[in-house]
N, CA, C and O of each residue as an XYZ file, in Angstrom:
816
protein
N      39.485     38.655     26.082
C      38.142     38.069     26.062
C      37.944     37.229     27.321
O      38.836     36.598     27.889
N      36.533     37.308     27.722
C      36.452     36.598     29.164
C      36.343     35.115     28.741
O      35.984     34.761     27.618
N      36.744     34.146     29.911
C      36.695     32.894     29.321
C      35.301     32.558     29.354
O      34.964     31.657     28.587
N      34.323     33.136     30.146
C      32.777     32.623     29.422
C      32.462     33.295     28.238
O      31.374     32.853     27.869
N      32.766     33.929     27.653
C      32.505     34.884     26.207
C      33.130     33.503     25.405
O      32.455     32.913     24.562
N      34.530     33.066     25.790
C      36.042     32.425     25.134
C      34.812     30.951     24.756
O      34.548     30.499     23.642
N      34.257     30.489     26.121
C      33.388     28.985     25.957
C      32.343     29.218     25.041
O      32.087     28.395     24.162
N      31.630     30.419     25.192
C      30.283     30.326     24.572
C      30.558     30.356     23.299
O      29.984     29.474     22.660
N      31.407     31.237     22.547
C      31.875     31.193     21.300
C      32.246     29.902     20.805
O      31.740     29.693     19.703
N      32.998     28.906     21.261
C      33.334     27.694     20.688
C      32.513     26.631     21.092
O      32.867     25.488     20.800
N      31.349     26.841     21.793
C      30.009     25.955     21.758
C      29.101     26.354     21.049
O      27.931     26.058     21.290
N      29.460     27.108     20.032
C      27.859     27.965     18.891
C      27.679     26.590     17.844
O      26.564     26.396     17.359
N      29.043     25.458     17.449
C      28.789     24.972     16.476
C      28.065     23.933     17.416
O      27.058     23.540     16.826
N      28.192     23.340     18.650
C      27.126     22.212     19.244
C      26.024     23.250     19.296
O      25.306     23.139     18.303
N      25.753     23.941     19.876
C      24.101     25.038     20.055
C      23.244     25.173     18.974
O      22.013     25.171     18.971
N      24.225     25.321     17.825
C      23.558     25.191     16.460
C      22.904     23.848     15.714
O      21.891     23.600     15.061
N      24.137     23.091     16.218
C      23.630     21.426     15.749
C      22.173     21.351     16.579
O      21.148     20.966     16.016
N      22.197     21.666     17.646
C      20.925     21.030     18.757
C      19.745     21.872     18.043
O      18.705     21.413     17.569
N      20.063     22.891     18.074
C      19.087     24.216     17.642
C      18.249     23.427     16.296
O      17.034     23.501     16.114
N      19.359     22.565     15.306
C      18.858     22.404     13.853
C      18.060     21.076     13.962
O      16.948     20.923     13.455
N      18.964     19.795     14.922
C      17.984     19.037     15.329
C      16.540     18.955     15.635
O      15.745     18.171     15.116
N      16.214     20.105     16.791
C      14.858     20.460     17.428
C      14.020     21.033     16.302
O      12.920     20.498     16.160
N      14.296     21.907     15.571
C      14.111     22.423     14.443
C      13.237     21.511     13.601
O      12.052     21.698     13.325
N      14.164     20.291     13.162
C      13.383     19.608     12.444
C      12.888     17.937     13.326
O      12.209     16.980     12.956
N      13.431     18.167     14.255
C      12.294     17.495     15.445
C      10.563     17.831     15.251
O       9.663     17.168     14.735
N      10.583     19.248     15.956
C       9.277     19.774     15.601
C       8.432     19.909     14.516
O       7.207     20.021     14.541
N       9.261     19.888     13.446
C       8.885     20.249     11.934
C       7.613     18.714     11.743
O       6.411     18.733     11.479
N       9.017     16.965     12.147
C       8.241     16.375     11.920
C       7.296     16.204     12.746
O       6.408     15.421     12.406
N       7.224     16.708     13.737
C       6.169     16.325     14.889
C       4.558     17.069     14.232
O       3.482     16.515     14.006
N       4.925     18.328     14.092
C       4.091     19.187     13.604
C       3.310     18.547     12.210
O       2.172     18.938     11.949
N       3.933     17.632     11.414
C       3.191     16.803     10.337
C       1.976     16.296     10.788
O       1.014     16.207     10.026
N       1.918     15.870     12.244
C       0.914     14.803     12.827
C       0.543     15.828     13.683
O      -0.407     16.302     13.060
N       0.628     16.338     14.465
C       0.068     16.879     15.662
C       0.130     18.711     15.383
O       0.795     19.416     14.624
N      -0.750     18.944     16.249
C      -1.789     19.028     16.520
C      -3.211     18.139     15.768
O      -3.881     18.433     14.778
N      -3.297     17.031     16.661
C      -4.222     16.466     16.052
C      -5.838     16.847     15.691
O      -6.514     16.275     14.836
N      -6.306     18.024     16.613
C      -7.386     18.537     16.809
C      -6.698     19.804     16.179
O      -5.499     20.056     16.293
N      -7.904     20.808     15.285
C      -7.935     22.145     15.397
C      -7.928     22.802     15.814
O      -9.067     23.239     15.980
N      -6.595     23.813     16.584
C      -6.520     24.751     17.301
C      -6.671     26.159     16.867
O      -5.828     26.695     16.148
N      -7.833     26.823     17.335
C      -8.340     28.136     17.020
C      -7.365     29.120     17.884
O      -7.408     29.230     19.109
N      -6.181     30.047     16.718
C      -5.088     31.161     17.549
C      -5.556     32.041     17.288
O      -4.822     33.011     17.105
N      -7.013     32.209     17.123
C      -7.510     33.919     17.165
C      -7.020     33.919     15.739
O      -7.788     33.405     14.926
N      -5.699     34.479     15.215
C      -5.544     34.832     13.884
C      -5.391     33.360     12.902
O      -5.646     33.387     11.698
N      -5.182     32.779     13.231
C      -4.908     31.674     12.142
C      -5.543     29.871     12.843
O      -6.016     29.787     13.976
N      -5.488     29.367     12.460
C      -5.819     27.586     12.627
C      -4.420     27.096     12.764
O      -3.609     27.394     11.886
N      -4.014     26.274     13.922
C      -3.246     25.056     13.860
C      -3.615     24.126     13.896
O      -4.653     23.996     14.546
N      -3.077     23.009     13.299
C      -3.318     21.287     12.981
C      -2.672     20.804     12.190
O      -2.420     21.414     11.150
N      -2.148     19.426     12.452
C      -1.241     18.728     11.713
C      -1.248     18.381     10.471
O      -2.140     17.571     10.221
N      -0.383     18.777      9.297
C      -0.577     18.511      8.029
C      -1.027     17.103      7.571
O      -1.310     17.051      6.374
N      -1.122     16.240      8.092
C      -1.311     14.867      8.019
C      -3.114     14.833      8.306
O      -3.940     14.624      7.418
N      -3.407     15.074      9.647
C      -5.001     15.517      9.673
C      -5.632     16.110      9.301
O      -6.817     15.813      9.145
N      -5.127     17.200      8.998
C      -5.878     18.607      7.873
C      -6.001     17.760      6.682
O      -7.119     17.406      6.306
N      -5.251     17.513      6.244
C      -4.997     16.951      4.671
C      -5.623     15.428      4.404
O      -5.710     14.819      3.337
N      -6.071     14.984      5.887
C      -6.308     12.762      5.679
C      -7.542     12.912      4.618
O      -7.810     12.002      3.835
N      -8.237     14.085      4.660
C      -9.330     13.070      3.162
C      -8.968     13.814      1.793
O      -9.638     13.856      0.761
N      -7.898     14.308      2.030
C      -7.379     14.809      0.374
C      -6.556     13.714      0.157
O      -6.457     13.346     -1.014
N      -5.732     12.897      1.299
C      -5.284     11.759      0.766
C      -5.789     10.957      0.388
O      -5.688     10.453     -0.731
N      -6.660     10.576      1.534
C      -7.351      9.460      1.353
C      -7.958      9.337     -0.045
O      -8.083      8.224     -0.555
N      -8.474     10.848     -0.906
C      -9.237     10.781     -2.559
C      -7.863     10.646     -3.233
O      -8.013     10.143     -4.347
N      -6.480     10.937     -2.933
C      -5.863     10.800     -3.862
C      -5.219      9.097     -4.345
O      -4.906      8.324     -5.250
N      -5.335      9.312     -3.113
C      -4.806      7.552     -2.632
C      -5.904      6.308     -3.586
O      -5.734      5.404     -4.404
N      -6.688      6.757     -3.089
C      -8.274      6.309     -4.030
C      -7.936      5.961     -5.366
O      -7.939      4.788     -5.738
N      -7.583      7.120     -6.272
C      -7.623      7.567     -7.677
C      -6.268      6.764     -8.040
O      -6.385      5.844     -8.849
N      -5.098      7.019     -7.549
C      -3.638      6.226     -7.561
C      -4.041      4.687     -7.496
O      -3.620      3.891     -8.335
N      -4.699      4.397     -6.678
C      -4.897      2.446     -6.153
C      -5.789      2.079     -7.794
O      -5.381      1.213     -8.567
N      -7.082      2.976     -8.069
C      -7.691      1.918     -8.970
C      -7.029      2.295    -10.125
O      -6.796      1.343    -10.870
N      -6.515      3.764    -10.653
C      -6.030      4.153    -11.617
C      -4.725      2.909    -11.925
O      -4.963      1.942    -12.648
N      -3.357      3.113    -11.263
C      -2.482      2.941    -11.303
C      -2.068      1.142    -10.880
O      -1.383      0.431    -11.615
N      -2.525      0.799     -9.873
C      -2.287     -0.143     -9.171
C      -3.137     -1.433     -9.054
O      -2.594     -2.515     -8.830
N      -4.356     -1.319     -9.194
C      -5.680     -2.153     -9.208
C      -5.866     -2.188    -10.923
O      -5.889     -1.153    -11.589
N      -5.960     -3.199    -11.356
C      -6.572     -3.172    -12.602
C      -7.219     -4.268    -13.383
O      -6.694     -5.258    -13.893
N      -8.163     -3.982    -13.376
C      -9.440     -5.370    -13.742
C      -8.642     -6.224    -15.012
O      -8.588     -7.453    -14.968
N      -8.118     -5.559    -15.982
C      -7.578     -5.893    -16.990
C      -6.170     -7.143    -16.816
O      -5.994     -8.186    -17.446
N      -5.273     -6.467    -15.618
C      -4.568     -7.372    -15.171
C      -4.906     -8.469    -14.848
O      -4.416     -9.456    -15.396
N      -6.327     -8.617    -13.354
C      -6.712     -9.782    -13.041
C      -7.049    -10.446    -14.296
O      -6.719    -11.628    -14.397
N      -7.670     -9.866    -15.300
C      -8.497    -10.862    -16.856
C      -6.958    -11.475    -17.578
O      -7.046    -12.401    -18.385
N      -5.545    -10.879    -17.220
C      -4.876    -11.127    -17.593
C      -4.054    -12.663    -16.768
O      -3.643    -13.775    -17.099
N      -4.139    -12.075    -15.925
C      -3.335    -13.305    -14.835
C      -4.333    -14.713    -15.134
O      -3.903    -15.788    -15.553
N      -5.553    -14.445    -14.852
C      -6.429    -15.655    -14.698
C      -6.076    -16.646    -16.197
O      -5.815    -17.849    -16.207
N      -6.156    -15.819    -17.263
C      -5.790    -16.967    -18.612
C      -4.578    -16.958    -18.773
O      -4.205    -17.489    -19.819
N      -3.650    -16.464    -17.986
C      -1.928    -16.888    -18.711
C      -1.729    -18.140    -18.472
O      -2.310    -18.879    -17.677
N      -0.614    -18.419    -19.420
C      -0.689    -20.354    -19.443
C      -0.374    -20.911    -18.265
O      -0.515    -22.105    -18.003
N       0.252    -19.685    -17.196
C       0.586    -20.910    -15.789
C      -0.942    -21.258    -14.825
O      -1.258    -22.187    -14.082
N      -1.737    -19.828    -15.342
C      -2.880    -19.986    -14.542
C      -3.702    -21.007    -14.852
O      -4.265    -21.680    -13.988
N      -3.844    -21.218    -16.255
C      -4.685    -22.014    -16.938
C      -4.633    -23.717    -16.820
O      -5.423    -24.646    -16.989
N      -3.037    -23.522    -16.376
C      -2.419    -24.915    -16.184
C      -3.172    -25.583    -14.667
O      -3.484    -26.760    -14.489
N      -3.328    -24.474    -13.727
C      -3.293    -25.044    -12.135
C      -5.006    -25.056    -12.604
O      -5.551    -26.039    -12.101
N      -6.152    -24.050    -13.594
C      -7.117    -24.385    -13.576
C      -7.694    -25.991    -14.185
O      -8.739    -26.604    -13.969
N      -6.641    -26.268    -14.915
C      -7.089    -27.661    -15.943
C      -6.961    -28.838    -15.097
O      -7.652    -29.851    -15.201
N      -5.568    -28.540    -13.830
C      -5.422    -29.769    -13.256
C      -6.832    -29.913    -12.006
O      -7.607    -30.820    -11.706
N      -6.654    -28.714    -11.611
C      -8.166    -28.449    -10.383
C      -9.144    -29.237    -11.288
O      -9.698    -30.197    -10.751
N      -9.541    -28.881    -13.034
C     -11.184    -29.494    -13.443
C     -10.275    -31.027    -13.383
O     -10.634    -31.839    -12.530
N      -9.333    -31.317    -14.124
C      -9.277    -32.772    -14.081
C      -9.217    -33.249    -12.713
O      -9.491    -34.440    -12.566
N      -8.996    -32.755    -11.950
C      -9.071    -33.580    -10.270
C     -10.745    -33.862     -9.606
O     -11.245    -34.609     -8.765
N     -11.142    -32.958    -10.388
C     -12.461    -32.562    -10.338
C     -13.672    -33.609    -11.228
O     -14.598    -34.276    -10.767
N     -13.235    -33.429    -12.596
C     -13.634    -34.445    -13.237
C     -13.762    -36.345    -12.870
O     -14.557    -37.220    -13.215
N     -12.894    -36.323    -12.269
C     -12.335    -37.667    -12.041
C     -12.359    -38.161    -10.732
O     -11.666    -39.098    -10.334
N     -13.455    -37.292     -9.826
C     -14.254    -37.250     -9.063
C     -15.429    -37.337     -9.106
O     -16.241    -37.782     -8.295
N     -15.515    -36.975     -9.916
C     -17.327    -36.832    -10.279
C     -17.613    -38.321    -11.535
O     -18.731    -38.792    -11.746
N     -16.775    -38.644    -11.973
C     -17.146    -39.984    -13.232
C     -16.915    -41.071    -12.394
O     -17.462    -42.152    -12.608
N     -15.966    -40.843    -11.222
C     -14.848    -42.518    -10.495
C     -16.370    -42.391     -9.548
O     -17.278    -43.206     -9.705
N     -16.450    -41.310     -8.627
C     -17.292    -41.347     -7.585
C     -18.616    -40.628     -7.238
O     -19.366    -41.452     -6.715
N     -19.154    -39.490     -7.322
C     -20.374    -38.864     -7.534
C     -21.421    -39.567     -8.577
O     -22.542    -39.913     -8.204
N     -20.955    -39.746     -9.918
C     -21.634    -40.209    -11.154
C     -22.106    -41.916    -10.427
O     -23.265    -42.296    -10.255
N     -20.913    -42.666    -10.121
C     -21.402    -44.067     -9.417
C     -22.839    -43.854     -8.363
O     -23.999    -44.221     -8.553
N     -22.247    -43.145     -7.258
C     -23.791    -42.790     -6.532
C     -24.959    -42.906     -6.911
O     -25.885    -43.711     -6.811
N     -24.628    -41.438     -7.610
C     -26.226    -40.856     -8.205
C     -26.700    -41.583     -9.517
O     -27.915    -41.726     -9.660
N     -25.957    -41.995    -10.362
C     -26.671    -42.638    -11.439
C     -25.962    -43.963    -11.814
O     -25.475    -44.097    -12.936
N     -25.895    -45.030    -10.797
C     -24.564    -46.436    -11.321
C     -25.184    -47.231    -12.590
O     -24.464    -47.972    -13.259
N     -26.858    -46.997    -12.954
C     -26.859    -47.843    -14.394
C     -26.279    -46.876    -15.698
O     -26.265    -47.182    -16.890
N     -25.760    -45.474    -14.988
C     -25.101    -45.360    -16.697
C     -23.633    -45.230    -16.150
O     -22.697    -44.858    -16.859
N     -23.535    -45.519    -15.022
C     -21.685    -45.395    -14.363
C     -21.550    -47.037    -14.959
O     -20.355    -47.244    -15.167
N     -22.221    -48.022    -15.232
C     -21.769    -49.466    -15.660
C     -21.918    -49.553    -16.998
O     -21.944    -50.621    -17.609
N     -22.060    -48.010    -17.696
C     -21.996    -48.611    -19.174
C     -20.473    -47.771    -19.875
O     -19.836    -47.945    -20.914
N     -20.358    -47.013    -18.944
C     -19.081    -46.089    -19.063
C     -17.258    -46.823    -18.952
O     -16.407    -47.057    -18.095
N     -17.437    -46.928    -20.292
C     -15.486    -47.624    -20.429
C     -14.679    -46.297    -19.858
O     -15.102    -45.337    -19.214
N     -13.241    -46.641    -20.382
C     -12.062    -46.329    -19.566
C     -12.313    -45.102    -21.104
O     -12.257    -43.877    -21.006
N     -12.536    -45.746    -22.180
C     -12.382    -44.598    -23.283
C     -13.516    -43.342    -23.277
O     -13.591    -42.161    -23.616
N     -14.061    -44.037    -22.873
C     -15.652    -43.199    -22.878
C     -15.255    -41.796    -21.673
O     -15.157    -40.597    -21.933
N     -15.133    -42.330    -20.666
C     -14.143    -41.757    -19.396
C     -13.417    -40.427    -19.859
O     -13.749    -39.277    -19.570
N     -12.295    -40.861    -20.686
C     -11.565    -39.922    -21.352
C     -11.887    -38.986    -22.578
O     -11.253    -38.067    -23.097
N     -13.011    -39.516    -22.825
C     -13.559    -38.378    -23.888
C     -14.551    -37.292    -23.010
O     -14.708    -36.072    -23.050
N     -15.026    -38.201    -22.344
C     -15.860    -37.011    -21.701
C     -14.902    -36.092    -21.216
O     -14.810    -34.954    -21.675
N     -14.209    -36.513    -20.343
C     -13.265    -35.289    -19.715
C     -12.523    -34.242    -20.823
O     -12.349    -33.031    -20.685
N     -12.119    -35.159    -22.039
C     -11.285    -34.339    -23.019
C     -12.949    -33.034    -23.810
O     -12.968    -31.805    -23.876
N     -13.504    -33.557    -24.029
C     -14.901    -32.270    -24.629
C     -15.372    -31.465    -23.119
O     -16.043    -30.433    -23.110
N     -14.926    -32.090    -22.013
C     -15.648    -30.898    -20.577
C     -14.429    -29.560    -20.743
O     -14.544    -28.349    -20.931
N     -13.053    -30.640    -20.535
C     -11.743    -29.499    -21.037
C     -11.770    -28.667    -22.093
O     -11.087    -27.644    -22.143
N     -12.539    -29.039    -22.984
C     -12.396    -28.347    -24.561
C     -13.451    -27.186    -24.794
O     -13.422    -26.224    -25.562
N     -14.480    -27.646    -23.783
C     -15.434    -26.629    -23.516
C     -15.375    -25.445    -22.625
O     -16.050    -24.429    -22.456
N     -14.413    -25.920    -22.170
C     -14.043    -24.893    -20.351
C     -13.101    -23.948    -21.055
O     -13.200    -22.727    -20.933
N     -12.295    -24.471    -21.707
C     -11.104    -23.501    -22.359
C     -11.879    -22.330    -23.551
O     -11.315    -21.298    -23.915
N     -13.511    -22.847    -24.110
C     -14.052    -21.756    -24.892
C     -14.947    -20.953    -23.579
O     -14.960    -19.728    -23.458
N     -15.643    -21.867    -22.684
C     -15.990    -21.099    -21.553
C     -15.633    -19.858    -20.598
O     -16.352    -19.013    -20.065
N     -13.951    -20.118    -20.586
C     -13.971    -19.592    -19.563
C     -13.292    -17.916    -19.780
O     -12.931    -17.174    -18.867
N     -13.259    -17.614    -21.298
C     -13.060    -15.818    -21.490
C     -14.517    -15.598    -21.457
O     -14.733    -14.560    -20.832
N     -15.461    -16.076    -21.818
C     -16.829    -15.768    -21.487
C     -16.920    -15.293    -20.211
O     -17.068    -14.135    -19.819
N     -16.820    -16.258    -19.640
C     -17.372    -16.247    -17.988
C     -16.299    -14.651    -17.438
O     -16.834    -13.743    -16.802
N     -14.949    -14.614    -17.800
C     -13.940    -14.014    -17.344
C     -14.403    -12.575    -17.511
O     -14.317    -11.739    -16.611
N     -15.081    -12.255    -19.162
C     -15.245    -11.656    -19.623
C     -16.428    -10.126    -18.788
O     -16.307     -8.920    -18.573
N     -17.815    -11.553    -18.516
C     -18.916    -11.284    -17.972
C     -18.688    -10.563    -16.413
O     -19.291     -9.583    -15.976
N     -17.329    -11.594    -15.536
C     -17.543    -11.304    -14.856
C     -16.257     -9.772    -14.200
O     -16.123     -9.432    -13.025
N     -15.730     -9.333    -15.082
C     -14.945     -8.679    -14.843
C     -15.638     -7.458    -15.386
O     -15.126     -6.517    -14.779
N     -16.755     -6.886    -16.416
C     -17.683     -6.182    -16.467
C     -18.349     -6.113    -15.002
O     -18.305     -5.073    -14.345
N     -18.865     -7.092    -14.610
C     -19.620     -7.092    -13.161
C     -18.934     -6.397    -12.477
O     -19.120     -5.183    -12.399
N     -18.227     -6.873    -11.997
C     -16.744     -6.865    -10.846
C     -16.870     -5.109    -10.956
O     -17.443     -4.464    -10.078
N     -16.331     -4.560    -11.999
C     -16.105     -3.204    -12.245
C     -17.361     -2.082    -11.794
O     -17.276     -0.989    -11.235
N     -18.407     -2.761    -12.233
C     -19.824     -2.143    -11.835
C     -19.687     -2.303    -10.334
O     -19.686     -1.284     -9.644
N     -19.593     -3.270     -9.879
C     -20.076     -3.562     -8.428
C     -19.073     -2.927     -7.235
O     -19.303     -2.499     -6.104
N     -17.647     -3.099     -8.170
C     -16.557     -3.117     -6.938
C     -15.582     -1.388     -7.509
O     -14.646     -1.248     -8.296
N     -16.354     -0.364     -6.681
C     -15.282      0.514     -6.984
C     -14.394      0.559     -6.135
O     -14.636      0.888     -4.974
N     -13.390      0.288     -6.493
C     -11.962      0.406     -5.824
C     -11.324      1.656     -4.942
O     -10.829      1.738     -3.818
N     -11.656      2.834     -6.303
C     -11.256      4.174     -5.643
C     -12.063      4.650     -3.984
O     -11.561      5.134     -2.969
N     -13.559      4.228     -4.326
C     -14.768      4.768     -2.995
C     -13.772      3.658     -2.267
O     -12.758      4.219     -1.853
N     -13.785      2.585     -2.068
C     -13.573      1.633     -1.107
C     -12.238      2.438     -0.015
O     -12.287      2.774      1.168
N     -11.036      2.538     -1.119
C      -9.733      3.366     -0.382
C      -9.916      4.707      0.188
O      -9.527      5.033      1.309
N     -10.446      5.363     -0.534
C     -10.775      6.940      0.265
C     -12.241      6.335      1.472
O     -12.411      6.972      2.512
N     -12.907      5.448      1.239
C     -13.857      5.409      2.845
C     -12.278      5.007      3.957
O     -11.864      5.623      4.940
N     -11.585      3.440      3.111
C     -10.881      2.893      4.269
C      -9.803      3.904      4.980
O      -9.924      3.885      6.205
N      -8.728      4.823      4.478
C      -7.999      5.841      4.700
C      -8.772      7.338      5.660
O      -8.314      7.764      6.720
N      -9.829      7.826      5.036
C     -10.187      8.490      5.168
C     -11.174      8.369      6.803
O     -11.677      9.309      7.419
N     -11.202      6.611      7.233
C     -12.099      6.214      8.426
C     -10.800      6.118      9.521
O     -10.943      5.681     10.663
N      -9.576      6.579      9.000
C      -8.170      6.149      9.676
C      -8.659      7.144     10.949
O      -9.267      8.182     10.686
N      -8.296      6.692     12.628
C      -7.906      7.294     13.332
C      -6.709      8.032     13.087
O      -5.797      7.429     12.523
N      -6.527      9.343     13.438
C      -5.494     10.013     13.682
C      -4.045      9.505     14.116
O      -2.925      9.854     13.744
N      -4.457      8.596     14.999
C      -3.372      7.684     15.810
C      -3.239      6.898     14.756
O      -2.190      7.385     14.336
N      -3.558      5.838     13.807
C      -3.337      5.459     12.952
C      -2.946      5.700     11.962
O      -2.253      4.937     11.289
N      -3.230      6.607     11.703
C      -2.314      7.420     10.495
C      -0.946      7.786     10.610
O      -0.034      7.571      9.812
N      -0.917      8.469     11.903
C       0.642      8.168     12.664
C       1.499      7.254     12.451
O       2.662      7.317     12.051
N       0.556      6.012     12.875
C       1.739      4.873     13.008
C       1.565      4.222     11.886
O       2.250      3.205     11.778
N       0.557      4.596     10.629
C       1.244      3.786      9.379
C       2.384      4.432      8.945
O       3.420      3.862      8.604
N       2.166      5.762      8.961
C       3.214      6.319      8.455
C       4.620      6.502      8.615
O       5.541      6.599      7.803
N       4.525      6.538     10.557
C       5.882      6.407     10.869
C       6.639      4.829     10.361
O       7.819      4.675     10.046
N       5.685      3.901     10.398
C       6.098      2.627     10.087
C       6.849      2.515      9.050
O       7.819      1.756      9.050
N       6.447      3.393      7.819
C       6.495      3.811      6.342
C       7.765      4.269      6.512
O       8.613      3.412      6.263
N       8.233      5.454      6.890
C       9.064      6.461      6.709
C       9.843      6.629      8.156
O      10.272      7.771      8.315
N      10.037      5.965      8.945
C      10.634      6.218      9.930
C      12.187      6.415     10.065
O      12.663      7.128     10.949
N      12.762      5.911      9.370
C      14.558      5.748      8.433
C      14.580      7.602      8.238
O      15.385      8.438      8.648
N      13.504      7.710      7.553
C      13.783      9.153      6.702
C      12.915     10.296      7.728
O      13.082     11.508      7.590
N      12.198      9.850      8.516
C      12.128     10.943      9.346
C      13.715     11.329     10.188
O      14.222     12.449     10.137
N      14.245     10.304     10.839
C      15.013      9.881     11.354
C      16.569     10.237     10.823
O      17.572     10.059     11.514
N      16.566     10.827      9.331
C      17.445     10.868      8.396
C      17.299     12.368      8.774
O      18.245     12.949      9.306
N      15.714     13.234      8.415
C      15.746     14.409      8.522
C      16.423     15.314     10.195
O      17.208     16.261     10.170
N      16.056     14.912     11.007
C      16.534     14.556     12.374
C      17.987     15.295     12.206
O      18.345     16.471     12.160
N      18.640     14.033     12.138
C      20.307     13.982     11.670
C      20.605     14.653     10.761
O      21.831     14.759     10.754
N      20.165     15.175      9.975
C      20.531     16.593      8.666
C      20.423     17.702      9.637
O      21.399     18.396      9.921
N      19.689     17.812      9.957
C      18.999     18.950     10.707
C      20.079     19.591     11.587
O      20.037     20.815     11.713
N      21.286     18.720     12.366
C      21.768     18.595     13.498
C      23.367     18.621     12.469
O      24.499     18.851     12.896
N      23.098     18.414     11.536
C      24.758     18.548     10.530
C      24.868     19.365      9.926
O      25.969     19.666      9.467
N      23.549     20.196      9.631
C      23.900     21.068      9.409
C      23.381     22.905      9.998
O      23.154     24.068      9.663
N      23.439     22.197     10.779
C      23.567     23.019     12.528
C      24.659     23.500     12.728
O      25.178     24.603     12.899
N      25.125     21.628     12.633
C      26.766     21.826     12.775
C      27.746     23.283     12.008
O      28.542     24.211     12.150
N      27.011     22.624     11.291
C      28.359     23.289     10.100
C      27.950     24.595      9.702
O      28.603     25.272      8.908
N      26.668     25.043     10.342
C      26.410     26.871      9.885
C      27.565     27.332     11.668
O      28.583     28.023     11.635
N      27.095     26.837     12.680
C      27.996     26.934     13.761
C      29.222     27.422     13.409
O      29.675     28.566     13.453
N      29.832     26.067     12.943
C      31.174     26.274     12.561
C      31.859     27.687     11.786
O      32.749     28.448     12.166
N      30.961     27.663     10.441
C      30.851     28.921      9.764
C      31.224     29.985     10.669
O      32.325     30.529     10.752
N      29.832     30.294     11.558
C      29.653     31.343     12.083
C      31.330     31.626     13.400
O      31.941     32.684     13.549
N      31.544     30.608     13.931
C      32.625     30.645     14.170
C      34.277     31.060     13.920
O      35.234     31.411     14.611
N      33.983     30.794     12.519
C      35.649     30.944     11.727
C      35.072     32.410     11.247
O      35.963     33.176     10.881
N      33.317     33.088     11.168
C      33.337     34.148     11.093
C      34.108     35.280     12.021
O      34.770     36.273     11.718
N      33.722     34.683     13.311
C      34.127     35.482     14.679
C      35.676     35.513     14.818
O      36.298     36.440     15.335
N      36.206     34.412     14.307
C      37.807     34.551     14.580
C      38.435     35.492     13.366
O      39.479     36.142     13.327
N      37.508     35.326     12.510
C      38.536     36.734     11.293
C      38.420     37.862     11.768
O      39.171     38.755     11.376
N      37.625     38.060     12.558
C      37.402     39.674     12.662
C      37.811     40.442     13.632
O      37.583     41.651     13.600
């Protein structure tokens, strides 16, 4: 055997690695780019990522308000007892602003008839009222909210208004490890069909 026949044979398993690399080099490149529609006479090229941005963008939509967004949660968070706690101290900081200092201002002949007890009842029936108030209000306004604020339109306009270039770089941002992973598979197992094909050539 000639020794360039002898080299080329025991460089098939690097040729193969490179071969499998580029392979899926292009593969991911080809996700994004062709960013424009290229007319080949028989078929369309363009990047699965641009062809596809407003099928994401509706799916993405449907996933965010379905799955992820949920009015029910916010109605949930707002009355759990830690929330309720930071709302009672906000009205009492609030309260006790408005009886010590606003109420003096605007009306001081009934701020000089007001005791220290009087003080504390009012605040205790404003609290007692706010706590029946405020699933009302929560109630009313999370009906609203739902009417007014669709979630799903909002994500498929914002996704779907994505530059091309942007879509790129959320994504690579996203997945760059695992593009990067595919890369390196690509190139191992390059390797190792090489190799194969190698220990084929020496049996025979």
């Amino acid at each position: 055997m000639k020794f360039e026949n002898y080299m080329l044979i025991y460089t098939l398993p690097i040729i193969a690695a490179l071969t499998g690399w580029i392979t899926n080099f292009l593969a991911i490149k080809m996700l994004f780019h062709p960013k424009k529609k290229i007319n080949l006479y028989f078929f369309n090229l363009q990047g699965i990522f641009p062809k596809r941005q407003a099928l994401l963008a509706e799916r993405l939509g449907k996933i965010v308000s379905k799955e992820l967004f949920s009015f029910k949660d916010i109605k949930e968070r707002f009355t759990s007892t830690s929330t309720a706690a930071e709302i009672n101290k906000v009205l009492d900081e609030k309260l006790e602003d408005f009886l010590a200092v606003k109420l003096k201002a605007s009306m001081p002949m009934l701020f000089m008839f007001l005791n220290k007890d009087t003080k504390v009842k009012i605040k205790e029936t404003l609290h007692l009222e706010f706590q029946h108030i405020l699933p009302d209000i929560l109630n009313k306004y999370q009906d609203k909210l739902e009417k007014d604020l669709n979630i799903e339109d909002i994500v498929y306009q914002k996704v779907a208004a994505f530059s091309s270039e942007k879509l790129e770089q959320i994504l690579y941002s996203i997945m760059k490890k695992e593009f990067k992973l595919i890369e390196i598979l690509g190139a191992v197992l390059g390797f190792m069909i090489g190799i194969i094909q190698l220990l084929i050539i020496q049996l025979q």
